[in-house]
Every structure is written in structure tokens, then in C-alpha cells.
C-alpha positions as YAML, in Angstrom:
chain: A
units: angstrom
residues:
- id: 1
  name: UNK
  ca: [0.00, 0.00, 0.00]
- id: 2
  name: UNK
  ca: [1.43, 3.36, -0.93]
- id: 3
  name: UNK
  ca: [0.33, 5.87, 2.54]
- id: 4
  name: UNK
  ca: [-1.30, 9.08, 1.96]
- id: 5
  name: UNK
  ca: [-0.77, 11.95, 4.56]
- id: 6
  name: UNK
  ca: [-4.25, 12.07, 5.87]
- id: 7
  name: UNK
  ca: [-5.62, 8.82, 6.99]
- id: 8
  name: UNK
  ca: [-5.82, 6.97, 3.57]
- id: 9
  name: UNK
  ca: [-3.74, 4.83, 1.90]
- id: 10
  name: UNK
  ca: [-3.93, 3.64, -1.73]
- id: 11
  name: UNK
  ca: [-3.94, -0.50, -3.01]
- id: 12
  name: UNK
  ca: [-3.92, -1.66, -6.40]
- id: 13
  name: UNK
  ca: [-7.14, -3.86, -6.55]
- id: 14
  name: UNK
  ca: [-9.01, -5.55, -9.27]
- id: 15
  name: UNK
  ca: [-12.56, -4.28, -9.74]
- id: 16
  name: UNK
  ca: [-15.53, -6.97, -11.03]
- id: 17
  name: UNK
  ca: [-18.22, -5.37, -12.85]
- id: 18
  name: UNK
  ca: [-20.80, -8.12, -14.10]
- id: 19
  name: UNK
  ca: [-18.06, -10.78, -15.92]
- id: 20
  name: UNK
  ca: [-15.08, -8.21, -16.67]
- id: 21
  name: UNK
  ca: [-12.94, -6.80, -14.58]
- id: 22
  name: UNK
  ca: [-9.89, -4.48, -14.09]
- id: 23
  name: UNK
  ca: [-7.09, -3.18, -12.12]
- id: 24
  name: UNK
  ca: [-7.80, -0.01, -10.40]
- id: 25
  name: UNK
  ca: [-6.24, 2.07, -7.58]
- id: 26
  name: UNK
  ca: [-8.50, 2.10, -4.58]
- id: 27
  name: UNK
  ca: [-8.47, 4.15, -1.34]
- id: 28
  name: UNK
  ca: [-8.30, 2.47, 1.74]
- id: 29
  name: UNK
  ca: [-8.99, 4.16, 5.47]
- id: 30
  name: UNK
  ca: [-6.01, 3.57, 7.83]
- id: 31
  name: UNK
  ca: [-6.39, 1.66, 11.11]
- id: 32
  name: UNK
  ca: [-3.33, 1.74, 13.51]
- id: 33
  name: UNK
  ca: [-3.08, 0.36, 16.46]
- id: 34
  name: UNK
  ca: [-2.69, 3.76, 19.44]
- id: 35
  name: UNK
  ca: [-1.32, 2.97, 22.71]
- id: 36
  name: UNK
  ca: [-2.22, 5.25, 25.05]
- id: 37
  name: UNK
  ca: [0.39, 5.13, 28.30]
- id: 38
  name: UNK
  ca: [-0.04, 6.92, 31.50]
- id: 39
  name: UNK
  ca: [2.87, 7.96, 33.66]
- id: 40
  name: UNK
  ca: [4.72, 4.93, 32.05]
- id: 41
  name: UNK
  ca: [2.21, 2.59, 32.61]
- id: 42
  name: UNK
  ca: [0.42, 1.70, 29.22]
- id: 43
  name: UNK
  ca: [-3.64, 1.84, 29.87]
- id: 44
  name: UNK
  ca: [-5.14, 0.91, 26.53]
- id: 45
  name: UNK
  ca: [-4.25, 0.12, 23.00]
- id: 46
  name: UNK
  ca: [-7.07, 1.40, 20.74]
- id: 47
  name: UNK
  ca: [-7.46, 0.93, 16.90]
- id: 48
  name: UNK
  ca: [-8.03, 4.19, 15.11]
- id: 49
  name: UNK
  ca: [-6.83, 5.89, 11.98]
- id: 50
  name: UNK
  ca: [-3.81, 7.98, 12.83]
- id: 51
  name: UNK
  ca: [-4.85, 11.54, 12.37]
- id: 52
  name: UNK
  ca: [-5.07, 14.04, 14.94]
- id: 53
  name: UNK
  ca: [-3.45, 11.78, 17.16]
- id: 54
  name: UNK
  ca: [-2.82, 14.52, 19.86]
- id: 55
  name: UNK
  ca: [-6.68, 15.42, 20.69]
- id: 56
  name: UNK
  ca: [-7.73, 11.81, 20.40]
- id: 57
  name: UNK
  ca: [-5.75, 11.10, 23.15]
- id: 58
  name: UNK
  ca: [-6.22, 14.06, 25.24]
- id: 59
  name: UNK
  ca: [-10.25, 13.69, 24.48]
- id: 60
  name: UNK
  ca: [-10.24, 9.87, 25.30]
- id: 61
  name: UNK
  ca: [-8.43, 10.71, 28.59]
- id: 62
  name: UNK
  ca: [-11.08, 12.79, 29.63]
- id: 63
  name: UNK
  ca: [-14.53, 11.04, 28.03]
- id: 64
  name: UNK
  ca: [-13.44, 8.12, 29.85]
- id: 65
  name: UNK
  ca: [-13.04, 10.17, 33.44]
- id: 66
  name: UNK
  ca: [-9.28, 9.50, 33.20]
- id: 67
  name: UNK
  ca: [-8.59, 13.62, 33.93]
- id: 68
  name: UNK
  ca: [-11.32, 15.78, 35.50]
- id: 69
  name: UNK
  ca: [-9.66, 18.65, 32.99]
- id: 70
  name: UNK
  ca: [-6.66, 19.46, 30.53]
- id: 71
  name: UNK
  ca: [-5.33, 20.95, 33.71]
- id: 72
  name: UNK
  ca: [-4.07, 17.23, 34.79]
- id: 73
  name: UNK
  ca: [-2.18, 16.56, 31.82]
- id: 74
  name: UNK
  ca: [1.47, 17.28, 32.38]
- id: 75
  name: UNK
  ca: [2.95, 16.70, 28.88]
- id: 76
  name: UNK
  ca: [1.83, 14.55, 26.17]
- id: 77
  name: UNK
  ca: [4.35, 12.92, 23.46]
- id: 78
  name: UNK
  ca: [3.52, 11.04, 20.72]
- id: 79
  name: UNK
  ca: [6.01, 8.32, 19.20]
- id: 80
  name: UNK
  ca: [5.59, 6.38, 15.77]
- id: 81
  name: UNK
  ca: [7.04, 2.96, 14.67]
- id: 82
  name: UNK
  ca: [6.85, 0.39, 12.77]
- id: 83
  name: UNK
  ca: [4.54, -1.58, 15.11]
- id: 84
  name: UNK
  ca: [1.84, 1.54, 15.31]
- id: 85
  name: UNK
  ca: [2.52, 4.86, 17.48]
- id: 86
  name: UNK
  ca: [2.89, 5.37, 21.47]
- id: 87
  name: UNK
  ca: [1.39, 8.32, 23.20]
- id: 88
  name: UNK
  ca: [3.16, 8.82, 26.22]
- id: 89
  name: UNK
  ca: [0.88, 11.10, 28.54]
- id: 90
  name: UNK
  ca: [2.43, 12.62, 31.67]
- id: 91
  name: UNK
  ca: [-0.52, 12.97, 34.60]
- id: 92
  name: UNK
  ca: [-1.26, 14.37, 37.94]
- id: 93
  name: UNK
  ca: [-1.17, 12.09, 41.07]
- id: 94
  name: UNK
  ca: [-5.03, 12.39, 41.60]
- id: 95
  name: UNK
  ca: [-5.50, 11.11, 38.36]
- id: 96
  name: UNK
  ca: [-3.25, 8.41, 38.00]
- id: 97
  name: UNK
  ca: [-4.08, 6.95, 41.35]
- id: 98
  name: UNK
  ca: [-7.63, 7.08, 40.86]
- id: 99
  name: UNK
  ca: [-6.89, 5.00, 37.21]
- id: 100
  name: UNK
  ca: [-4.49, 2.94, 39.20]
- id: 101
  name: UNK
  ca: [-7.26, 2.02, 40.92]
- id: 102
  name: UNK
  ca: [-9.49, 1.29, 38.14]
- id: 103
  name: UNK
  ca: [-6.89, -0.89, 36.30]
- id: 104
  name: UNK
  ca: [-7.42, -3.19, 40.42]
- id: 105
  name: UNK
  ca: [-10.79, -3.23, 39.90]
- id: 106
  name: UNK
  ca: [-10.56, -4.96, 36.67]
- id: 107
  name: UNK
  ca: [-7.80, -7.74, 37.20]
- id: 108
  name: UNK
  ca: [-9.51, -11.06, 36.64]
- id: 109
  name: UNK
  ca: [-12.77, -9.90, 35.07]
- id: 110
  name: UNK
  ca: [-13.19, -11.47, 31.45]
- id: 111
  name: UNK
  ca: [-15.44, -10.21, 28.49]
- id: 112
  name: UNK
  ca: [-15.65, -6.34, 29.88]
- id: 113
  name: UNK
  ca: [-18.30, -4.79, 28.38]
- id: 114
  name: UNK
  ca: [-18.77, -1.92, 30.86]
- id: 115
  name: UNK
  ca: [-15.30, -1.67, 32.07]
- id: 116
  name: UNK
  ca: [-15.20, -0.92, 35.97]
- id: 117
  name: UNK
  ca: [-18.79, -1.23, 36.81]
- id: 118
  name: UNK
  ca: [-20.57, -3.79, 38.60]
- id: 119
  name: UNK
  ca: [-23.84, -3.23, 38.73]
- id: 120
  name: UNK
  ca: [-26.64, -1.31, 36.78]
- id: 121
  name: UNK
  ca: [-27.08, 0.59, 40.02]
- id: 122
  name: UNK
  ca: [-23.10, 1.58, 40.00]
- id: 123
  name: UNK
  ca: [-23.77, 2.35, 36.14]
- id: 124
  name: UNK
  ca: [-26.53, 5.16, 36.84]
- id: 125
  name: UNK
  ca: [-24.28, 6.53, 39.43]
- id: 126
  name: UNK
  ca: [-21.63, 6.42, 36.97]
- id: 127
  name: UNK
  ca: [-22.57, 8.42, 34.17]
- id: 128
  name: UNK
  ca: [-22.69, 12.00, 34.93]
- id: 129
  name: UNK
  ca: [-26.00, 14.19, 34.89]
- id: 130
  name: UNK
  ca: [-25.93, 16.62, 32.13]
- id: 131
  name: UNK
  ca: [-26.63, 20.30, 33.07]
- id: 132
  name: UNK
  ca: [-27.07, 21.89, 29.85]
- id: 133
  name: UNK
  ca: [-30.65, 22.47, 28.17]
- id: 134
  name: UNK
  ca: [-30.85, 22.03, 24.53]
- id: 135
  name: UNK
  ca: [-32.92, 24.75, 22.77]
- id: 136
  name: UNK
  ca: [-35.44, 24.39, 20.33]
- id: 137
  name: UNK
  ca: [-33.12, 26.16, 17.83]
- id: 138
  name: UNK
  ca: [-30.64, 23.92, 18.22]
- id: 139
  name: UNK
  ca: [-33.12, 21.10, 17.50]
- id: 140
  name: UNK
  ca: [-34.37, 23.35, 14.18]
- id: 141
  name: UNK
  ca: [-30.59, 23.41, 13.49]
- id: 142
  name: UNK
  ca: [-29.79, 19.98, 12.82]
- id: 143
  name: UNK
  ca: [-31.11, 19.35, 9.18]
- id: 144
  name: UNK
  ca: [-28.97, 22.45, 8.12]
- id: 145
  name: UNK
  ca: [-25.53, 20.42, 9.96]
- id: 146
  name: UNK
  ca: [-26.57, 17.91, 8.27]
- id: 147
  name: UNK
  ca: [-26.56, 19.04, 4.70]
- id: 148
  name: UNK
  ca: [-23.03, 20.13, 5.29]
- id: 149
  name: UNK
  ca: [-21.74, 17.13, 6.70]
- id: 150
  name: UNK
  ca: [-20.36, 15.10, 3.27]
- id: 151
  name: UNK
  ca: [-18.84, 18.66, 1.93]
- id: 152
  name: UNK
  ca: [-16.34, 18.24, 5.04]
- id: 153
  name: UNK
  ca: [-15.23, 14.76, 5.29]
- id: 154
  name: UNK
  ca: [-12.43, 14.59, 3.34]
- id: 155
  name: UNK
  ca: [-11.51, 10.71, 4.36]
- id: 156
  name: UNK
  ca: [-15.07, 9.32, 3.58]
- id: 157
  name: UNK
  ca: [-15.17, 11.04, 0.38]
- id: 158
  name: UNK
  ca: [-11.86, 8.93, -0.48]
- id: 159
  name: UNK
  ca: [-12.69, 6.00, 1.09]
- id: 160
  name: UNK
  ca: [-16.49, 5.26, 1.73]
- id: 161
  name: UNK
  ca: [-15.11, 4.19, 5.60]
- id: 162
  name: UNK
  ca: [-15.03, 6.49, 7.82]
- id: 163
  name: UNK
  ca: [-16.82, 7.69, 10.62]
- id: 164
  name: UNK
  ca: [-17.32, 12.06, 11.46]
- id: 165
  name: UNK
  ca: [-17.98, 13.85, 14.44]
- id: 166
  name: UNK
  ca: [-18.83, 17.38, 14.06]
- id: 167
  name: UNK
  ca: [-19.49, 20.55, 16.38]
- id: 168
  name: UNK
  ca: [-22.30, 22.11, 15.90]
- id: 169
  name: UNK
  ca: [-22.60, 26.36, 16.61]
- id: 170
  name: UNK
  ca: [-25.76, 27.98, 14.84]
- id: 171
  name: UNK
  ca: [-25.92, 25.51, 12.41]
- id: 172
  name: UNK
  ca: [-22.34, 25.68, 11.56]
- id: 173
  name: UNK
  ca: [-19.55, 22.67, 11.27]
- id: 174
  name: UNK
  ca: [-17.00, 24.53, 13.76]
- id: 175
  name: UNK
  ca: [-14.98, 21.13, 13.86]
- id: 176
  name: UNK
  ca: [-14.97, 17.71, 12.51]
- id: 177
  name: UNK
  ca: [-13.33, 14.92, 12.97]
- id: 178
  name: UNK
  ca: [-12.62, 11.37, 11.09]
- id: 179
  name: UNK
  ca: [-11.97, 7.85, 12.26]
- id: 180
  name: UNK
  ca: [-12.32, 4.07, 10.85]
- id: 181
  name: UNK
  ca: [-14.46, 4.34, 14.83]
- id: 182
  name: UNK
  ca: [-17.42, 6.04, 15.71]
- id: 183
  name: UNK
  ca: [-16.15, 6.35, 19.36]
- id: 184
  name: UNK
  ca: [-12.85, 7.58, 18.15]
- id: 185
  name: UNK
  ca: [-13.59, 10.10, 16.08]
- id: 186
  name: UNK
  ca: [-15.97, 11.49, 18.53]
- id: 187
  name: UNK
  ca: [-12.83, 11.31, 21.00]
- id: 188
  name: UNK
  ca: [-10.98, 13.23, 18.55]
- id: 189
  name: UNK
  ca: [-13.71, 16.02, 18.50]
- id: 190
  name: UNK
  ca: [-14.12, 16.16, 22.48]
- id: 191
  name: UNK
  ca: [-10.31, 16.02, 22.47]
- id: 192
  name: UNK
  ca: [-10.24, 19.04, 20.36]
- id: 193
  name: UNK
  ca: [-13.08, 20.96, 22.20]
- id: 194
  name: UNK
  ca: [-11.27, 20.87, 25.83]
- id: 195
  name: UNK
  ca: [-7.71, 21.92, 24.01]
- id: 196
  name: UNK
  ca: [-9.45, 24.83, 22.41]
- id: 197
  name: UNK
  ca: [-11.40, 25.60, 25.43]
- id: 198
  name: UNK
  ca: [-14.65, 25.70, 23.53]
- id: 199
  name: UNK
  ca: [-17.97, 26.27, 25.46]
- id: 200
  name: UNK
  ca: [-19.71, 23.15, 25.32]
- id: 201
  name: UNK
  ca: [-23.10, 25.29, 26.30]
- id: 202
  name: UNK
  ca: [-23.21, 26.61, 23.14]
- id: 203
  name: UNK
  ca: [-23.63, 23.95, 20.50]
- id: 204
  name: UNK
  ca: [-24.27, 20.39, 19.81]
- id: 205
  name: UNK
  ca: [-22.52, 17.08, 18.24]
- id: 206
  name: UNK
  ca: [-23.42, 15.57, 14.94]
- id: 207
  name: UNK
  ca: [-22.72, 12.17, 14.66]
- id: 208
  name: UNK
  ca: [-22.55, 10.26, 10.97]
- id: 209
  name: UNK
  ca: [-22.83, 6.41, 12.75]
- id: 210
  name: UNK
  ca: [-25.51, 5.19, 15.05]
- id: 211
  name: UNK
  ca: [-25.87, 5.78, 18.44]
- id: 212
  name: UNK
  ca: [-24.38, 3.91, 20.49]
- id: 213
  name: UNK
  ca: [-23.99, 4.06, 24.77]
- id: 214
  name: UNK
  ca: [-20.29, 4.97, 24.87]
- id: 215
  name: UNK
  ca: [-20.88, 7.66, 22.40]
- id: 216
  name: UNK
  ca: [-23.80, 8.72, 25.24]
- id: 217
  name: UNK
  ca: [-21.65, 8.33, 28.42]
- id: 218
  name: UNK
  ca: [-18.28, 10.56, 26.54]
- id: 219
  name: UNK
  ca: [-21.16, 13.44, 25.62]
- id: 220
  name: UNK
  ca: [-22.24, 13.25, 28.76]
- id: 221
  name: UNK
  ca: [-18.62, 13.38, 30.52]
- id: 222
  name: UNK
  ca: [-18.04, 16.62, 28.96]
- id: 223
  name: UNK
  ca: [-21.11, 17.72, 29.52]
- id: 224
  name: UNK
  ca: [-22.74, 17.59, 25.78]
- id: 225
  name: UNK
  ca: [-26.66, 18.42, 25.88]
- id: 226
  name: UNK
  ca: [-27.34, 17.47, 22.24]
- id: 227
  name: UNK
  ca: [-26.20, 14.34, 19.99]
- id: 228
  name: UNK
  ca: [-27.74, 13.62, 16.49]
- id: 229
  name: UNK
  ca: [-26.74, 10.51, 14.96]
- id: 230
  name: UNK
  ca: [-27.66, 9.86, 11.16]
- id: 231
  name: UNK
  ca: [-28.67, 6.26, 12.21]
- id: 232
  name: UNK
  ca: [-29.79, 4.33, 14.79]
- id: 233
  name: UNK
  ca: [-29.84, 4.36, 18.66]
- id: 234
  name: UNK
  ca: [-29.39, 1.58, 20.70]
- id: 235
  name: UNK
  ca: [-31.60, 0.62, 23.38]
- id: 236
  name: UNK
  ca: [-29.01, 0.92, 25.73]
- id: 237
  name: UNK
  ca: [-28.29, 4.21, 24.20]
- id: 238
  name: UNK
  ca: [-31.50, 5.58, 25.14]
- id: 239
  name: UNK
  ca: [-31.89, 4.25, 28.53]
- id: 240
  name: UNK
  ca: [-28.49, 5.82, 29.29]
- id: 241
  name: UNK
  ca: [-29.70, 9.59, 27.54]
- id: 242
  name: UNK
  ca: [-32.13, 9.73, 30.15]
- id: 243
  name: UNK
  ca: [-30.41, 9.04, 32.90]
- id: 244
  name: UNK
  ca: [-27.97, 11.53, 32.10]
- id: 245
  name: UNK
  ca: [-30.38, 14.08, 30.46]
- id: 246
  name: UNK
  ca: [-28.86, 14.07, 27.21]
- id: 247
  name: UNK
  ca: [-31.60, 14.95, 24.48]
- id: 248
  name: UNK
  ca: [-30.71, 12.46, 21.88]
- id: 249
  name: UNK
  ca: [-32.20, 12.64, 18.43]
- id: 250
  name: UNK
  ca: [-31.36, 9.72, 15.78]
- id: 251
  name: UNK
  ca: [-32.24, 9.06, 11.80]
- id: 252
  name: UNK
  ca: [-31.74, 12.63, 11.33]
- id: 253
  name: UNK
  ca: [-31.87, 12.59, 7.44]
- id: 254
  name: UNK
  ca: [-32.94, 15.13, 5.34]
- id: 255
  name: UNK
  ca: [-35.23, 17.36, 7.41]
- id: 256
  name: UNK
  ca: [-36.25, 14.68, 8.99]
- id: 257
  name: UNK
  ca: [-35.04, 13.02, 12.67]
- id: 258
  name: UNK
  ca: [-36.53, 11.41, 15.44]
- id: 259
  name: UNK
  ca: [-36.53, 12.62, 19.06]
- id: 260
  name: UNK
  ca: [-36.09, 9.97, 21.50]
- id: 261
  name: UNK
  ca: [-34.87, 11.89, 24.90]
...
């Protein structure tokens, strides 16, 4: 594969079309492994398409309650070789002994699906409680994000294969981000939010995949009132949106969407 310099690279393929077929170049989405290490201690290797490498990690970090704030991250360094790239992450002492503690919680457990929680009790308790309230411009404002969604996403339009999340101010694309996952690229965004020091008060995120809980539980960590996915929500996705209070609306196509928080 010859690498392109944003997320894409490019493999000679041979395309069937009824009975003939031919050899064409074809554009392929990246996916590299990420391993995200804490104070020397490596927490998670995630598989995402390396772009914006920097705000992925920083907005992972804190969608998954690893810092309360950018304020807890020291220095951040990211390192690429052959085997994928390292992104070495210097924390405060609150925060790595409260994910010290995590990682305890979790030794021996198999098949984590809810990493750290043991209960659907604990998981209510978990999540936290949104205190922003989406307006009903913002909700008229989602067809026009929408419609400018595919003009932005530069790695879809090569590839057909990735996932966007977008910021949403007044109907405007502020920010978007790509990734071969839905939950990365929405790290990316929240990543990118928190650096900038955006006011998450005054907008909302678009989504282009369904809607799934952990997209539900990072809005909610950074205290997102609004996420509109173009496809579906999951049950769990729901049930999760109100507990929180995130207003979640899903199939928005067109002018169309469905409210289901």
C-alpha cells in the first residue's frame, strides 16, 4: 500500500463489474493500532486511523473520566514505529491513582463490556448528569448540519469508511473529525473541544454512525446536551440519555429526525 498523509492509503485492486474486470487504484482508510500510556504505565491500546493523534488522546483521557480537565495533563508525546505509534501522557497524582485504581478493579474480570462497573445501580451513578438544556433552535438546526456534513469529510469522500464527528454552533460545522471508529472520532472532536477551550453550552454534536452508549456516556462526561446521529440508537443508548439528560435525536436525514430523549 502506498500511505497518503491524511488517513488513507492507496492499493492496487481488481474491480468486477458483471463478468469483466480491471485493475484499479483504490483508497483504503487507515487503522493503527494507538497505545495510550499513562505515567509509564500503558492503559489501553485502541485501533483508530492515525490523524489528529494529539486530541484523540487528550479527548479519550477525559470522556473516559481518566482527567477531571486538561489541567491534569502534564505533557503529552507522541512516538511512531513500525509496530503503530505510542502516546506517552504525563498525569497528575489524583489522576493516575484514581486510574491505578481502576486498572485493580478490573484484574480477573473477562469479556468487559462496561469496564469498571458492577452493577446497573453503580452504572446510573456512573454516568454523569448533564446540566445543559438544549434549545429548540438547536433542534431546528440539525437538518442544516446535516446538509453540510459530506462537503467536510475529506476521508469518507476517499474512502467510503469512515466515521465524522462534528461541532455544531448555529448551524455551523465549527470542527470535525474522522476515524475508521465512531467512538474515536468522537474522542478526537471532544479532544479538540477541551484543548481549544470551547464552550460546550453553546452547540451540539453531529454524529454520521448510530448511536451507540459509549458515544452517550463521553457526551455526557463533557457535559454535551445534544447528539444527532444519522442512524440508529441503541436501546441501551436511550436508557443511558435519560439518565444523564442528554436529548438524543437519531435518523436525522434530510429534514427529517426522530426525538427519542
Amino acid at each position: 500500500m502506498t500511505p497518503h498523509s491524511y488517513g488513507v492509503e492507496t492499493l492496487q485492486v481488481k474491480r468486477f463489474k458483471k463478468t469483466e474486470s480491471e485493475s484499479v487504484l483504490d483508497n483504503i482508510v487507515q487503522e493503527h493500532p494507538i497505545a495510550l500510556v499513562y505515567n509509564g504505565i500503558s492503559h489501553a491500546v485502541m485501533m483508530a486511523t492515525p490523524t489528529d493523534v494529539s486530541v484523540f488522546a487528550k479527548g479519550f483521557s477525559l470522556s473516559e473520566g481518566i482527567l477531571t480537565s486538561l489541567k491534569e495533563l502534564y505533557a503529552i508525546e507522541v512516538h511512531e514505529s513500525e509496530l503503530g505509534i505510542e502516546v506517552n501522557m504525563t498525569i497528575s497524582s489524583r489522576a493516575f491513582a484514581a486510574l491505578k485504581e481502576r486498572r485493580r478493579m478490573l484484574v480477573g474480570r473477562t469479556g468487559c463490556g462496561l469496564c469498571g462497573i458492577e452493577s446497573l445501580e453503580q452504572l446510573q451513578l456512573d454516568i454523569p448528569k448533564i446540566t445543559i438544556e438544549p434549545s429548540k433552535e438547536w433542534l431546528e438546526q440539525i437538518p442544516i448540519a446535516i446538509s453540510h456534513l459530506k462537503d467536510q469529510q475529506k476521508i469518507t469522500a476517499l474512502t467510503g469508511g469512515a466515521h465524522a464527528a462534528a461541532w455544531v454552533v448555529q448551524g455551523k460545522i465549527m470542527a470535525l473529525f474522522e476515524d475508521v471508529g465512531r467512538h474515536n472520532a468522537l474522542d478526537k472532536l471532544l479532544g479538540y473541544l477541551a484543548q481549544e477551550n470551547y464552550d460546550t453550552s453553546l452547540g451540539f454534536v453531529v454524529m454520521t454512525s448510530r448511536a451507540s452508549y459509549e458515544l452517550i456516556r463521553k457526551c455526557a462526561q463533557l457535559n454535551i446536551g445534544l447528539l444527532a446521529s444519522i442512524s440508529a440508537p441503541t436501546s441501551m443508548a436511550i436508557r443511558l440519555a435519560k439518565i444523564s439528560g442528554l436529548t438524543l435525536a437519531s435518523f436525522c436525514r434530510g429534514d427529517d429526525f426522530v426525538l427519542y430523549t
